[in-house]
DOLUMSE-92271 format. One record per residue: x, y, z of N, C-alpha, C in turn. Coordinates in pm, whole numbers, plus 50000, padded with zeros to 5 digits. Atoms other than C-alpha are relative to their C-alpha. Layout:
XYZXYZXYZ;...
% end
This chain:
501165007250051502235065252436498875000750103;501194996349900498665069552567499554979550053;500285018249977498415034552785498705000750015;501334999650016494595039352818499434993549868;500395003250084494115037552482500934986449919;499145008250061496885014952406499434984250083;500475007849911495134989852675498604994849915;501654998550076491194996152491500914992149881;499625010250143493204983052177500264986150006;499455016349942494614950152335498634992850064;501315007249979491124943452495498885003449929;501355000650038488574954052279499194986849969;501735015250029485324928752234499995000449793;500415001150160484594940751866500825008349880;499234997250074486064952951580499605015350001;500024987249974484524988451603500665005350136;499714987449887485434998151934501794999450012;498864998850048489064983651870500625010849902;499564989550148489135005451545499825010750036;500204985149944488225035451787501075004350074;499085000549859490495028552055501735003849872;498814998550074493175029051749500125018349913;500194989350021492115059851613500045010350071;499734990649885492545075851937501015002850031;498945000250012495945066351946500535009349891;499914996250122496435080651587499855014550033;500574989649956494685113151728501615007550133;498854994449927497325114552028501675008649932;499104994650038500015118451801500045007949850;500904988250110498665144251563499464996249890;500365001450175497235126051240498584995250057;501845003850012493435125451199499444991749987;500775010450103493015097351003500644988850027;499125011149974494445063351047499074989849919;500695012850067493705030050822501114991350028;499455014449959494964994550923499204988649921;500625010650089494424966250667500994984950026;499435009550003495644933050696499354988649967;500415013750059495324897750499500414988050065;499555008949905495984863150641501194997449914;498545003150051498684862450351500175009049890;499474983450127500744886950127499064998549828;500195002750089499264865949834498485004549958;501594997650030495514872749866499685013049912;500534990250054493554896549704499885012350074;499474988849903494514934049850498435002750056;501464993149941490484942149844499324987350119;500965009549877489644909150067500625003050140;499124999349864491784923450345498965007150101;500664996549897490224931650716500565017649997;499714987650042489994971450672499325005250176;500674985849878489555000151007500735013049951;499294990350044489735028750877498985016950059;501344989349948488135066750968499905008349905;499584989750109489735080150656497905002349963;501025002150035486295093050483499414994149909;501135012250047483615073150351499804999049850;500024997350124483655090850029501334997549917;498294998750105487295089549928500064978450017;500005016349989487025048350086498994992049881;500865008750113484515040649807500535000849895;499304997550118486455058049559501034991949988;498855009349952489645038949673499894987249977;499795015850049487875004149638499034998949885;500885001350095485445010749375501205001649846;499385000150116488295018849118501824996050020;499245009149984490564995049282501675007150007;498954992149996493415022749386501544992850096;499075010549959495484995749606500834994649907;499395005450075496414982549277501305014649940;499574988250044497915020549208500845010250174;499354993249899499025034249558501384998850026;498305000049927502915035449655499874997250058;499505007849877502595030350010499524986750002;500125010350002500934996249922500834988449929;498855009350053503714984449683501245002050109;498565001749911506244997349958499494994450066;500125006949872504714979650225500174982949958;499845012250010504494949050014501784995649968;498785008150025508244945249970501085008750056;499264992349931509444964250260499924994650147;500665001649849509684961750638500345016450059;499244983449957510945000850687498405008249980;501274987650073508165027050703500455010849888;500414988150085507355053150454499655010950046;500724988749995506935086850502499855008549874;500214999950132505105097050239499105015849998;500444984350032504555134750061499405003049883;500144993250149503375147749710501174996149881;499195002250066506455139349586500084982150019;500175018849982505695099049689499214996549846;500495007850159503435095249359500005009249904;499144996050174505225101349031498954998949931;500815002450065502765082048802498815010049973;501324992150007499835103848642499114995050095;501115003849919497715079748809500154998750152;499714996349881499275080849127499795012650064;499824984449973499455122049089498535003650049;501334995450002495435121649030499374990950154;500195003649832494945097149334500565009550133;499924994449881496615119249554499315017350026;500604991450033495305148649452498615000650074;501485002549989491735135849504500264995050182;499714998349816493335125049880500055008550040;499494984949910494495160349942498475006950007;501144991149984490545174149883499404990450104;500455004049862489925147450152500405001350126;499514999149861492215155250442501274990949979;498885007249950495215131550341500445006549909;499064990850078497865151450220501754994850008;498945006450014500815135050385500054990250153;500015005049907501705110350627501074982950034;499435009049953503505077650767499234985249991;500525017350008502735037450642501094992050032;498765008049940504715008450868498674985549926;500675011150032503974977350662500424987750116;500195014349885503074944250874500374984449899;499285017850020504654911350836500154989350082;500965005649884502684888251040501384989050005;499485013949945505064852851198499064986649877;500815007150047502364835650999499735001849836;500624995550170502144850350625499355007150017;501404984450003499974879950713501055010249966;499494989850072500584909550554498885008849978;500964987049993499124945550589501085011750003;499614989649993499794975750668499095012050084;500974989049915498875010050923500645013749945;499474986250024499085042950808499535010550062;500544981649947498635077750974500155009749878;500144987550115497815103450769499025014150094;500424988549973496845141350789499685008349903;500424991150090496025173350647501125011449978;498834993349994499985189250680500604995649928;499065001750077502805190250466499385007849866;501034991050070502415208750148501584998349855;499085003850082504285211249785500885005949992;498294991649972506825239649873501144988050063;499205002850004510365220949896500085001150200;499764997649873510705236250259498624990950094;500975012449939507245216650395500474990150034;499685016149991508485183250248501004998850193;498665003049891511645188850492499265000650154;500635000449878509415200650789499294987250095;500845009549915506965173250848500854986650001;499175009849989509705146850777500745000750111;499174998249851511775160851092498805000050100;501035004049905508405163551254499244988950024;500345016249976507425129551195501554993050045;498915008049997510645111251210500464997950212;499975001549889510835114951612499254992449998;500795007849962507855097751646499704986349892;500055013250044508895067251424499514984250105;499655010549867509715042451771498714996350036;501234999549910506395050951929499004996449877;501355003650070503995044251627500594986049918;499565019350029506255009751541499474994050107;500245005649904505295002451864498324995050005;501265002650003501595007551842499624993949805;499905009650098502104990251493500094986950040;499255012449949503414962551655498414995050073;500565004549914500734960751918497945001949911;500954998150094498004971151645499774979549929;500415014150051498704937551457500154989750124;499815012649917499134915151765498374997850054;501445000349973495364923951862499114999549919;501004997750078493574929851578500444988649858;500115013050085495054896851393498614990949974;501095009550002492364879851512498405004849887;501334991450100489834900451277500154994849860;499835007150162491594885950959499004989249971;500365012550053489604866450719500854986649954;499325011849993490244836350674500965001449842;499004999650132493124826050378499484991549931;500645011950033491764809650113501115001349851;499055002550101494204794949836499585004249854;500494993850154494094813649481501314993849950;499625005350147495694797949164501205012550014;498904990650029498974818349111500124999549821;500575001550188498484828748709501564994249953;498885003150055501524813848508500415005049908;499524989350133503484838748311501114987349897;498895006750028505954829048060501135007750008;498734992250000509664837448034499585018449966;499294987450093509294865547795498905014850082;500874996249913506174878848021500815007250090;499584996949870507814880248339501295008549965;499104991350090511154899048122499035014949988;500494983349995508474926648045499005008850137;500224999049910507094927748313500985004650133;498984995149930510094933048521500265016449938;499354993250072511274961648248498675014350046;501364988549950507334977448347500155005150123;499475000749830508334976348712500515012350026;498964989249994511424999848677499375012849864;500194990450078509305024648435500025004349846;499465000550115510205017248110498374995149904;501515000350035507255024347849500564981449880;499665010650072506484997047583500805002049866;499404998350178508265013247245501754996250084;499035004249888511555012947549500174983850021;499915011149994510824979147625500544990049864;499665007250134510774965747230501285000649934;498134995450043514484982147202500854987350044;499065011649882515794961247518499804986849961;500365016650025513904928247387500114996349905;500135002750095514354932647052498654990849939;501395007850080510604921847019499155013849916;501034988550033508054950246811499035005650081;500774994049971506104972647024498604994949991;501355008649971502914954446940500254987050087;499825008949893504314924347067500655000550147;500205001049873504954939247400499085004250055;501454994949961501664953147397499014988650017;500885012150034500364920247323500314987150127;499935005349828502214903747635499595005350133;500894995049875500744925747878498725002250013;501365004850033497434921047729499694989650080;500295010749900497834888147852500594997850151;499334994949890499754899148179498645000850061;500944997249955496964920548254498234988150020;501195008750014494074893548141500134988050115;499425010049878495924865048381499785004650154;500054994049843495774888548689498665007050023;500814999249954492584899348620499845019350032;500394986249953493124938048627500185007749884;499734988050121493224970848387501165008749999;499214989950029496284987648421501144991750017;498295005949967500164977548411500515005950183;500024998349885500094992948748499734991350054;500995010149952497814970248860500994988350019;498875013350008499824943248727501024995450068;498784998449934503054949848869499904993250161;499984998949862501754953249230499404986050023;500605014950008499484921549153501234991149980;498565007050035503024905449060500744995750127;499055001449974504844914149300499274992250174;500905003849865502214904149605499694982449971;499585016549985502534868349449501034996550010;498585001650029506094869649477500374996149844;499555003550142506564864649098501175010849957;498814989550055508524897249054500215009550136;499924994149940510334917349328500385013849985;499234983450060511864952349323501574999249974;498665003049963515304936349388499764994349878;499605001550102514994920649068500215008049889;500604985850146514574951048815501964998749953;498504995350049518134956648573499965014850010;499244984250028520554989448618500874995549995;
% end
């Protein structure tokens, strides 16, 4: 680990030169790009979180302008994980996941490593390195996973020492209303979780296809977002639904 820069991170004055000093780090151990987000609690809203990021400016507008937190993988694994991710092409299944990453790969993130944060206090974030390596041949995936996977220890570390300094940047927590599903809600909702479309769902519940279209109407209307994606991750960041609950 570069202690210079690992030092500039523990004392920076402001939130830019911290967010440089981290990016330098990020730089030492080959990924270009680095973003660090963190909330004062898992429950808040993902877009009110304290963001440093160098990823570019253009793909970061796209990212919060069409609200892709609610759609990313490494943000549902980080919310109900403490293990990192190393994450490839083969990390997002979903169409809408496929076209988000896609639109990452013409920016420079193609593949890379997210260690979610789980503050002593209810904070909750996450740091990811990312790059412009790895690729969709079978033999890639395997490469940059043995080439990252050494350097798990050393970037938990500057994870570690990432959120112990740059806590203090969090906004403040401010208490939001948790929406109130009902039974039969939080049932399809779980069943959305593990992948299962809605004509699938109306089998298992013995309810009609409109009426599970018609509970995630109000799913979606309660949380405030447009997609069952959305939903899910909005779900599961209030603790209402985990991944450990899903049926097999």
């Amino acid at each position: 680990m570069m202690s210079v820069e690992l030092d500039e991170l523990m004392h920076s004055d402001t939130a830019s030169s911290w967010g440089e000093a981290l990016f330098s780090l990020g730089r030492h151990y080959g990924f270009e790009k680095v973003l660090f987000a963190i909330s004062g609690s898992r429950h808040a809203r993902l877009e009110h979180a304290f963001f440093q990021t160098n990823y570019p400016r253009q793909w970061r507008e796209r990212y919060e302008a069409d609200r892709l937190a609610y759609v990313d993988p490494t943000v549902s694994h980080c919310l109900s994980s403490t293990l990192p991710l190393i994450w490839q092409a083969d990390t997002f299944r979903s169409p809408a996941q496929r076209a988000m990453y896609e639109d990452g790969c013409s920016h420079g993130i193609r593949a890379g490593v997210s260690f979610p944060i789980h503050g002593p206090n209810g904070e909750f974030g996450m740091l990811s390195f990312a790059c412009d390596r790895g690729a969709e041949r079978p033999e890639r995936k395997s490469e940059f996973a043995k080439e990252v996977s050494p350097l798990l220890p050393e970037l938990a570390l500057v994870r570690d020492h990432a959120f112990a300094s740059g806590v203090r940047f969090c906004p403040p927590v401010t208490q939001e209303a948790v929406p109130r599903l009902t039974p039969r809600e939080l049932e399809v909702l779980n069943w959305v979780m593990v992948g299962k479309s809605s004509w699938e769902i109306s089998k298992i519940t013995g309810c009609s296809e409109a009426t599970v279209n018609f509970h995630m109407g109000n799913i979606r209307q309660k949380f405030n977002v447009n997609t069952r994606q959305q939903a899910v991750v909005r779900a599961i960041s209030l603790g209402l639904i985990t991944p450990e609950d899903h049926h097999r």
